[in-house]
ChimeraX commands (.cxc) that place a marker at each C-alpha (Angstrom):
marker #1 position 6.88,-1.11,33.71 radius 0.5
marker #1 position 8.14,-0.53,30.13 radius 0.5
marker #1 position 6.68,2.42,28.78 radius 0.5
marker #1 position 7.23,5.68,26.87 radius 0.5
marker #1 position 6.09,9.59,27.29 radius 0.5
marker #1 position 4.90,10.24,23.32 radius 0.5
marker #1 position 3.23,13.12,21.16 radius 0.5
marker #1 position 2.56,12.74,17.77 radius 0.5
marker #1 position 3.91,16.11,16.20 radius 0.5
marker #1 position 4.55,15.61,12.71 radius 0.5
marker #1 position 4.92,13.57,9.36 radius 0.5
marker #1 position 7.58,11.66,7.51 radius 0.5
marker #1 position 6.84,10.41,3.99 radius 0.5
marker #1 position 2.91,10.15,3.76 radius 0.5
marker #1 position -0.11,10.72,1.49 radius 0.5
marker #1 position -4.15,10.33,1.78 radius 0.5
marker #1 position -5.77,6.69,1.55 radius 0.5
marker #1 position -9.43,6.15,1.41 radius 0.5
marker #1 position -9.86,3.02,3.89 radius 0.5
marker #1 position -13.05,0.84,4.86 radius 0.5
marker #1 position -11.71,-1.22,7.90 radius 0.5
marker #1 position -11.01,-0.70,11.72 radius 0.5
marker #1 position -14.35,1.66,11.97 radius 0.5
marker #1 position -13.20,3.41,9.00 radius 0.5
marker #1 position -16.08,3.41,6.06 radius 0.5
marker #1 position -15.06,5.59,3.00 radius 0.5
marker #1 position -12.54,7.77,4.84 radius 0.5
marker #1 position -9.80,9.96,4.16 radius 0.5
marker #1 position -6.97,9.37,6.22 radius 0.5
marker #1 position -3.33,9.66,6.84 radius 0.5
marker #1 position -1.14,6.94,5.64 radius 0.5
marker #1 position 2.71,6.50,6.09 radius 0.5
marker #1 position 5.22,7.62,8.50 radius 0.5
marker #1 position 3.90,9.22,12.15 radius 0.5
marker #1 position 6.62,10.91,13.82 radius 0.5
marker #1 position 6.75,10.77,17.39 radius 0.5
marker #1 position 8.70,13.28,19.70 radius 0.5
marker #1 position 9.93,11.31,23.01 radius 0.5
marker #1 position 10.49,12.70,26.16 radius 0.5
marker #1 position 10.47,9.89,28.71 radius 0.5
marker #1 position 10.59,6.35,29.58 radius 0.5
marker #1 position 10.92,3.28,31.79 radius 0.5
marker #1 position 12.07,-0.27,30.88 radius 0.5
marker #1 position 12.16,-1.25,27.55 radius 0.5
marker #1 position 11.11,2.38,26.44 radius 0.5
marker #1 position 14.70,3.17,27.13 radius 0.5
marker #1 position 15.96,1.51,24.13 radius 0.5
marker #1 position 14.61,4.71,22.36 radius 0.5
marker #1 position 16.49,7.71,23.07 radius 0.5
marker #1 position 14.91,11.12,23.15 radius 0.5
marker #1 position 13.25,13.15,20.46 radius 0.5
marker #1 position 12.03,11.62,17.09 radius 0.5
marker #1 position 10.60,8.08,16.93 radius 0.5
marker #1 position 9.27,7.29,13.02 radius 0.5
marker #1 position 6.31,4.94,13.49 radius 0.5
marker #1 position 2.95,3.32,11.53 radius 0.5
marker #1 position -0.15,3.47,13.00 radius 0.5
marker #1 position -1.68,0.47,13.68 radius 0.5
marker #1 position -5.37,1.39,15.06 radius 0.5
marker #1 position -7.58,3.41,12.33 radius 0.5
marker #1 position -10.24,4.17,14.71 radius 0.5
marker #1 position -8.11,6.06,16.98 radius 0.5
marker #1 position -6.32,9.55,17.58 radius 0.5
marker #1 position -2.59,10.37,17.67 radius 0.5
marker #1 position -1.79,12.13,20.76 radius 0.5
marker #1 position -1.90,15.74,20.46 radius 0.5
marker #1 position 0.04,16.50,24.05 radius 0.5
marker #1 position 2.59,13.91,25.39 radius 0.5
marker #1 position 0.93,10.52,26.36 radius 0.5
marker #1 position 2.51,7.59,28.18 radius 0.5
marker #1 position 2.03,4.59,26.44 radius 0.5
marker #1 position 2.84,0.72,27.41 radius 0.5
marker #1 position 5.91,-0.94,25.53 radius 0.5
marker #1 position 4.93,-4.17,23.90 radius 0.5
marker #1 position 5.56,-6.91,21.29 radius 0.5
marker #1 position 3.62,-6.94,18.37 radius 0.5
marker #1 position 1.88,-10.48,19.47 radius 0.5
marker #1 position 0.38,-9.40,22.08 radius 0.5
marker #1 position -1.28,-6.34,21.10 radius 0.5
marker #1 position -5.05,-5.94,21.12 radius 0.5
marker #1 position -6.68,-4.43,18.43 radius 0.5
marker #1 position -9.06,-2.14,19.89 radius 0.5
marker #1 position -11.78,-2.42,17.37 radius 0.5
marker #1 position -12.27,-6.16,17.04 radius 0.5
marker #1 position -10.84,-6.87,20.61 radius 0.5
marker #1 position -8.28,-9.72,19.31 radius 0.5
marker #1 position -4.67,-10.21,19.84 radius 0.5
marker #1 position -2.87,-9.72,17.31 radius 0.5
marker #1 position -1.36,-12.78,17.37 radius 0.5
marker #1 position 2.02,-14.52,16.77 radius 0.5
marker #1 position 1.59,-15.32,12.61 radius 0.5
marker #1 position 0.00,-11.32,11.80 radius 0.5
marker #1 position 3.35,-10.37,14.23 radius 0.5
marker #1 position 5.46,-12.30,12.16 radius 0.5
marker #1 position 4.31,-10.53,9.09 radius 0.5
marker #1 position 4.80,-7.94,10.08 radius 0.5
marker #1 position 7.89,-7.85,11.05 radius 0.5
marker #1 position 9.21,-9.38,7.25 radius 0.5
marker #1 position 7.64,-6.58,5.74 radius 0.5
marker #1 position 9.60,-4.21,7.52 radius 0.5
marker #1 position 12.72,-5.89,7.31 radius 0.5
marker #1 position 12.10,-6.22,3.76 radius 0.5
marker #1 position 10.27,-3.21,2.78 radius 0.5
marker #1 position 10.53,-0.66,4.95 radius 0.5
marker #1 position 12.81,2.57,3.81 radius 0.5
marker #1 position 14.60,4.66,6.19 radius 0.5
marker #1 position 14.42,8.01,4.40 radius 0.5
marker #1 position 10.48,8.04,4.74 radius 0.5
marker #1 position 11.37,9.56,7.94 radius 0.5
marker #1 position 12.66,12.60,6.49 radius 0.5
marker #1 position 9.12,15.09,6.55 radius 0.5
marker #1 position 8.07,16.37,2.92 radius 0.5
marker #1 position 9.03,13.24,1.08 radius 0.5
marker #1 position 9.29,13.53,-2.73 radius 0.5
marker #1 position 6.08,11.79,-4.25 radius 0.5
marker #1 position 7.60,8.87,-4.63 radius 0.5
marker #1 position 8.56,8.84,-0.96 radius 0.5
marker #1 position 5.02,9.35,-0.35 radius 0.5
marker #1 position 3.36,6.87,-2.36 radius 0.5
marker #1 position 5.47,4.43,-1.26 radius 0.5
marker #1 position 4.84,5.22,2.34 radius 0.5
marker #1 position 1.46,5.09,2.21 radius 0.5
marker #1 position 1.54,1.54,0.15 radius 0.5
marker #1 position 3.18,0.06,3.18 radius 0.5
marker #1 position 1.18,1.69,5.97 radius 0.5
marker #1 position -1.76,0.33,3.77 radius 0.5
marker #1 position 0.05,-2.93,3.46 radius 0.5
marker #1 position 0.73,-2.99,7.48 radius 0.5
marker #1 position -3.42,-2.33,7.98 radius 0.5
marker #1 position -4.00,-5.11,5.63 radius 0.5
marker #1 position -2.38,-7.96,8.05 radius 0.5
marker #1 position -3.74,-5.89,10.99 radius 0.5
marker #1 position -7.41,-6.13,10.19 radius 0.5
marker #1 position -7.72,-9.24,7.75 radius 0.5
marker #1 position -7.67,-12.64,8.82 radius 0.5
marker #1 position -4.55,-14.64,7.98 radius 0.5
marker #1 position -5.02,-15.80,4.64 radius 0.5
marker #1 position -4.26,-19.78,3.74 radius 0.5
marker #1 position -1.01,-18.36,1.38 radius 0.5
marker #1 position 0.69,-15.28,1.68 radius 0.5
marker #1 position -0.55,-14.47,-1.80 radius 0.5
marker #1 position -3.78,-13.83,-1.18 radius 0.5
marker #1 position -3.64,-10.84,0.42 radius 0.5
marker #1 position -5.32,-8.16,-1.75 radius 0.5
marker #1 position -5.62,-4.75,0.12 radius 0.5
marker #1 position -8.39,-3.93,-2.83 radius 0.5
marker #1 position -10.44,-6.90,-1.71 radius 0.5
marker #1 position -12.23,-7.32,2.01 radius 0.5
marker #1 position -11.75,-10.79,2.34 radius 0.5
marker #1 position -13.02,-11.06,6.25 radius 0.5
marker #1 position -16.37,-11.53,7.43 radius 0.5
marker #1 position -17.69,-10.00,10.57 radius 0.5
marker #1 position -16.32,-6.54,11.80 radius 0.5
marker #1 position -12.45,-7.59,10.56 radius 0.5
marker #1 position -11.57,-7.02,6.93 radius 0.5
marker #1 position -10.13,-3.94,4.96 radius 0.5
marker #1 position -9.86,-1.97,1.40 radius 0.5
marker #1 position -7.78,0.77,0.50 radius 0.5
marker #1 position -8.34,2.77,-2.43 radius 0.5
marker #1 position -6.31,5.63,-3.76 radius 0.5
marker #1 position -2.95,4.48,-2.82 radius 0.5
marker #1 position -0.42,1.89,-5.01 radius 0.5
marker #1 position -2.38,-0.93,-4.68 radius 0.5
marker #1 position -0.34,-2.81,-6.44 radius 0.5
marker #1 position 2.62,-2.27,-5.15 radius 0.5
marker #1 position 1.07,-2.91,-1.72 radius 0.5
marker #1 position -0.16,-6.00,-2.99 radius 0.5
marker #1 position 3.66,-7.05,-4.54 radius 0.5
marker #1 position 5.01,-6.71,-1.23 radius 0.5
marker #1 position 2.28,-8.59,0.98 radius 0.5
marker #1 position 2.04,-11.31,-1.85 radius 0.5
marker #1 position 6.14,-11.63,-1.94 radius 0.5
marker #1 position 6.30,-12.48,2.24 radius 0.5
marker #1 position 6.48,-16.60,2.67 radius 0.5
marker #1 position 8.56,-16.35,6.39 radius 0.5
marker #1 position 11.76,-15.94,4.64 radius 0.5
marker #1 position 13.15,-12.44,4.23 radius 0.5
marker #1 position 14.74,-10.58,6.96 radius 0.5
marker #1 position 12.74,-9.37,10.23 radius 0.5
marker #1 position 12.67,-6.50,11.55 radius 0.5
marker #1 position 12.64,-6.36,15.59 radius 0.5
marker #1 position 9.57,-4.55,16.41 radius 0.5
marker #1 position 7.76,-3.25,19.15 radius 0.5
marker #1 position 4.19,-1.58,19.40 radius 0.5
marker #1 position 3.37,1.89,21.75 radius 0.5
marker #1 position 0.45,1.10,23.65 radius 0.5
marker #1 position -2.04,3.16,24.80 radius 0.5
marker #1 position -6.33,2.57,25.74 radius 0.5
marker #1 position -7.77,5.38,23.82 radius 0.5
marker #1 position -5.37,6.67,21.79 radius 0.5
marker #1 position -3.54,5.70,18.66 radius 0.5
marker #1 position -0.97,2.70,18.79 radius 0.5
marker #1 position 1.84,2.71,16.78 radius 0.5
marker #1 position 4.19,0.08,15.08 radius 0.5
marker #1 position 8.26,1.18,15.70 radius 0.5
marker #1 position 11.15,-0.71,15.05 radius 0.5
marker #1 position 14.41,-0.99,17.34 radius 0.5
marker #1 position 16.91,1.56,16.33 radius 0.5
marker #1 position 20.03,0.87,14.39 radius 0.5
marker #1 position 23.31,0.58,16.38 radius 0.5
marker #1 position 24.24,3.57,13.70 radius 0.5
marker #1 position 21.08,5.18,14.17 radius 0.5
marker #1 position 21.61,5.39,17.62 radius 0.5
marker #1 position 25.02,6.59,18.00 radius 0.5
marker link #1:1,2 radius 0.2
marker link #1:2,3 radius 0.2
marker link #1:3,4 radius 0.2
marker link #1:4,5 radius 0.2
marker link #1:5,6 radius 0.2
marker link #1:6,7 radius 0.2
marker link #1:7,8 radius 0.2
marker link #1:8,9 radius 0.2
marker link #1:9,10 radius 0.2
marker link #1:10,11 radius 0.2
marker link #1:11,12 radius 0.2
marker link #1:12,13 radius 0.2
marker link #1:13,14 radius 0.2
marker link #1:14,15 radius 0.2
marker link #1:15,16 radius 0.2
marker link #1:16,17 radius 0.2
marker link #1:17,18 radius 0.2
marker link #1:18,19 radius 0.2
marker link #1:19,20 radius 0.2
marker link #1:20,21 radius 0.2
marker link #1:21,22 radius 0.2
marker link #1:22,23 radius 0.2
marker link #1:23,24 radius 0.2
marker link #1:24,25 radius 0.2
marker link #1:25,26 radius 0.2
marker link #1:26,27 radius 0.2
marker link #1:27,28 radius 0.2
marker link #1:28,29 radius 0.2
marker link #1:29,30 radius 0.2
marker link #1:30,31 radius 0.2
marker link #1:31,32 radius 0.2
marker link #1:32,33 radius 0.2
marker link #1:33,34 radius 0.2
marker link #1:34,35 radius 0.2
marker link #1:35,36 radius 0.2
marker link #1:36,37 radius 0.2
marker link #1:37,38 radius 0.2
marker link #1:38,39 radius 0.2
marker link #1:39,40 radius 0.2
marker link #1:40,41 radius 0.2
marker link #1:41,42 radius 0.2
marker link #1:42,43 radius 0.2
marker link #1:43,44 radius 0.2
marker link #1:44,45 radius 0.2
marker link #1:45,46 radius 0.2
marker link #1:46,47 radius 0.2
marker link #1:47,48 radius 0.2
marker link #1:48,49 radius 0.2
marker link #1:49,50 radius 0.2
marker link #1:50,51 radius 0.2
marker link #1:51,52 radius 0.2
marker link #1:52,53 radius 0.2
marker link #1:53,54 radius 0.2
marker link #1:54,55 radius 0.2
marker link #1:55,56 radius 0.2
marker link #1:56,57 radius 0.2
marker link #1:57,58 radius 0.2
marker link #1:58,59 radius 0.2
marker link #1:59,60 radius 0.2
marker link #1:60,61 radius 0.2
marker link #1:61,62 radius 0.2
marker link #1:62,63 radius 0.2
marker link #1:63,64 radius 0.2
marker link #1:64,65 radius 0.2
marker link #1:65,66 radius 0.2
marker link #1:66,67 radius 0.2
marker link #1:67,68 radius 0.2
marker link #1:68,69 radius 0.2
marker link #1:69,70 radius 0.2
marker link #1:70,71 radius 0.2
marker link #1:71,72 radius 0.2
marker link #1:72,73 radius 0.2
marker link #1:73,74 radius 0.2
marker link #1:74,75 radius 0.2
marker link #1:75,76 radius 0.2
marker link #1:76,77 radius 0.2
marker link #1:77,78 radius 0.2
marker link #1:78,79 radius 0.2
marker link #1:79,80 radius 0.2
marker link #1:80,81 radius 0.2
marker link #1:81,82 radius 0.2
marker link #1:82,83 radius 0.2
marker link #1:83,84 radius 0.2
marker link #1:84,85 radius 0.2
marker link #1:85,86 radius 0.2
marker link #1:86,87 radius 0.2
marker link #1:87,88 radius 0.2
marker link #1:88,89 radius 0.2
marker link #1:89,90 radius 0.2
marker link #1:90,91 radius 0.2
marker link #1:91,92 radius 0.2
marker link #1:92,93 radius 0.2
marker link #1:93,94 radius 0.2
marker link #1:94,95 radius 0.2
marker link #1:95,96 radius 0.2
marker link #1:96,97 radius 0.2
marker link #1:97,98 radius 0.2
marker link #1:98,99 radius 0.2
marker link #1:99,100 radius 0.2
marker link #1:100,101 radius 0.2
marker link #1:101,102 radius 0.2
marker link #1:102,103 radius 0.2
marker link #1:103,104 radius 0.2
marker link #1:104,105 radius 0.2
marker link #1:105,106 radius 0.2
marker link #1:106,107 radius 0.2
marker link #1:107,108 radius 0.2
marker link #1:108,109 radius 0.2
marker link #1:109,110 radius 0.2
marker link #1:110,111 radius 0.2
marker link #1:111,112 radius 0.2
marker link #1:112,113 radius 0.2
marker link #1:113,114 radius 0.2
marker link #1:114,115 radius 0.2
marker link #1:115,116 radius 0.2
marker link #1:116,117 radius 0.2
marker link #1:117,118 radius 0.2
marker link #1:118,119 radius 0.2
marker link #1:119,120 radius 0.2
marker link #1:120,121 radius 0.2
marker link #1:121,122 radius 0.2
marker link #1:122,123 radius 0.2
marker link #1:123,124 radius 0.2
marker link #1:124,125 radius 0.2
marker link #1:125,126 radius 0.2
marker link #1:126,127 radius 0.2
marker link #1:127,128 radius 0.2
marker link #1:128,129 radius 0.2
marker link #1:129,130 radius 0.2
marker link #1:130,131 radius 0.2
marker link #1:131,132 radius 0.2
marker link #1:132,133 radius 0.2
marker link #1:133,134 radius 0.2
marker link #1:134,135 radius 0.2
marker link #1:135,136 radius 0.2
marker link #1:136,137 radius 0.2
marker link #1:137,138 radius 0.2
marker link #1:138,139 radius 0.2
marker link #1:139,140 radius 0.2
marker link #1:140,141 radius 0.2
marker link #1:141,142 radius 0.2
marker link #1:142,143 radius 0.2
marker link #1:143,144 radius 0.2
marker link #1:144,145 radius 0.2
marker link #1:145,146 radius 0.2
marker link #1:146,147 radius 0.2
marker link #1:147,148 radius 0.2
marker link #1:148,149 radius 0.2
marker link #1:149,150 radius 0.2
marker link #1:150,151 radius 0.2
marker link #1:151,152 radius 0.2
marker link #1:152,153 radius 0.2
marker link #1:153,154 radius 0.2
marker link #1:154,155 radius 0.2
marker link #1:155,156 radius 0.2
marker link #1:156,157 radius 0.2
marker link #1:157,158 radius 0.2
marker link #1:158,159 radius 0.2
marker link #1:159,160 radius 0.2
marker link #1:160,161 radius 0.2
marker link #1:161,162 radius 0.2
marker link #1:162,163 radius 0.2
marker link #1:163,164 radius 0.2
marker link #1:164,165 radius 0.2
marker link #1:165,166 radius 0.2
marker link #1:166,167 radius 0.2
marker link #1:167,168 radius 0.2
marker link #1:168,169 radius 0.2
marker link #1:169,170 radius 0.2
marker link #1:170,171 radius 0.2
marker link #1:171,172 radius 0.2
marker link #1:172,173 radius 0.2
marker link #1:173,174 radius 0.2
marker link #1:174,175 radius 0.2
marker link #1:175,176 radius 0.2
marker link #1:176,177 radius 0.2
marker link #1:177,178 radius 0.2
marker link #1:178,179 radius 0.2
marker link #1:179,180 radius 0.2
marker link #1:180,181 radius 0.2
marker link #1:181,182 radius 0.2
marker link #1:182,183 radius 0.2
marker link #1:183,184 radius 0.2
marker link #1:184,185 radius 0.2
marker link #1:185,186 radius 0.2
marker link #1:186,187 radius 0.2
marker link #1:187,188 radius 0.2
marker link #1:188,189 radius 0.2
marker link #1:189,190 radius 0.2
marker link #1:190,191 radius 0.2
marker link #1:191,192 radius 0.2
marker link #1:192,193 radius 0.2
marker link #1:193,194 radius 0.2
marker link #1:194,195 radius 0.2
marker link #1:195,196 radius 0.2
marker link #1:196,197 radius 0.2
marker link #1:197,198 radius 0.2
marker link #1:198,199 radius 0.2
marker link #1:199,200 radius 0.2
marker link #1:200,201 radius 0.2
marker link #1:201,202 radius 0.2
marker link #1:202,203 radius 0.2
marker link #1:203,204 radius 0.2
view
């Protein structure tokens, strides 16, 4: 088994979105960097060491952990999306994964992020939503986290955070720029969360 032992104790760069999407309708949530205290593993989990792990959620209708959870080790394609009940999928994974190689900025781990910090956090946690809940749009510039452009219980909207920034870096991703190697904690019930592989620096 590859798994982790996770709680959810803190914050990293982050600032309040107002979200319709993933069970969400009008409400105030949490966007940017979860931090995530480790104390134990198996398998892949091991790649992590112990203590802080800087993650996105990935489910809105679901809690972080507030005691230490175990949680399944996975890659971002094969995730289920507990609210619609689909995989997220090989092209949403891929995505993904170029907007955090491209995008994503270390020092939003650091807790009480200058507002800058925040903003931009929350942009790309609203930006990492955006491919979780819409359907894959025919060019990467059509995604617009301002506009629900999925029928059926998918879609999502996000008002109150840097829309267009969010927007620039969705719209700039053609399956070019870096990728990030990332995995996705796991858990029925409870929050999942997007991570990335450590740094070689990071970890030593």
């Amino acid at each position: 088994a590859n798994t982790v032992d996770i709680v959810h104790d803190g914050y990293g760069a982050y600032d309040a979105a107002t979200v319709w999407g993933g069970g969400e309708y009008g409400t105030q949530v949490g966007a940017g960097v979860y931090t995530l205290n480790k104390t134990g593993d198996s398998g892949v989990g091991s790649t992590w060491h112990n203590g802080s792990i800087s993650g996105f959620c990935v489910e809105l209708n679901e809690a972080a952990p507030s005691q230490t959870t175990r949680y399944s080790v996975s890659m971002p394609d094969n995730m289920t999306v507990s609210y619609t009940g689909q995989s997220l999928g090989t092209a949403k994974a891929s995505y993904l994964r170029e907007l955090w190689g491209r995008y994503y900025d270390p020092s939003w781990s650091q807790g009480g992020g200058s507002s800058t910090a925040n903003h931009s956090a929350a942009a790309f946690a609203a930006a990492v939503w955006e491919i979780v809940y819409e359907n894959v749009p025919s060019t990467g510039t059509h995604w617009d986290v301002t506009r629900d452009g999925t029928s059926g219980i998918g879609g999502f909207i996000a008002l109150n955070v840097d829309a267009d920034l969010a927007n620039r870096w969705l719209q700039s991703l053609d399956g070019h720029g870096p990728k990030a190697d990332l995995w996705v904690f796991c858990n029925n019930g409870a929050q999942n969360f997007l991570v990335a592989v450590p740094e070689p620096t990071t970890i030593v």
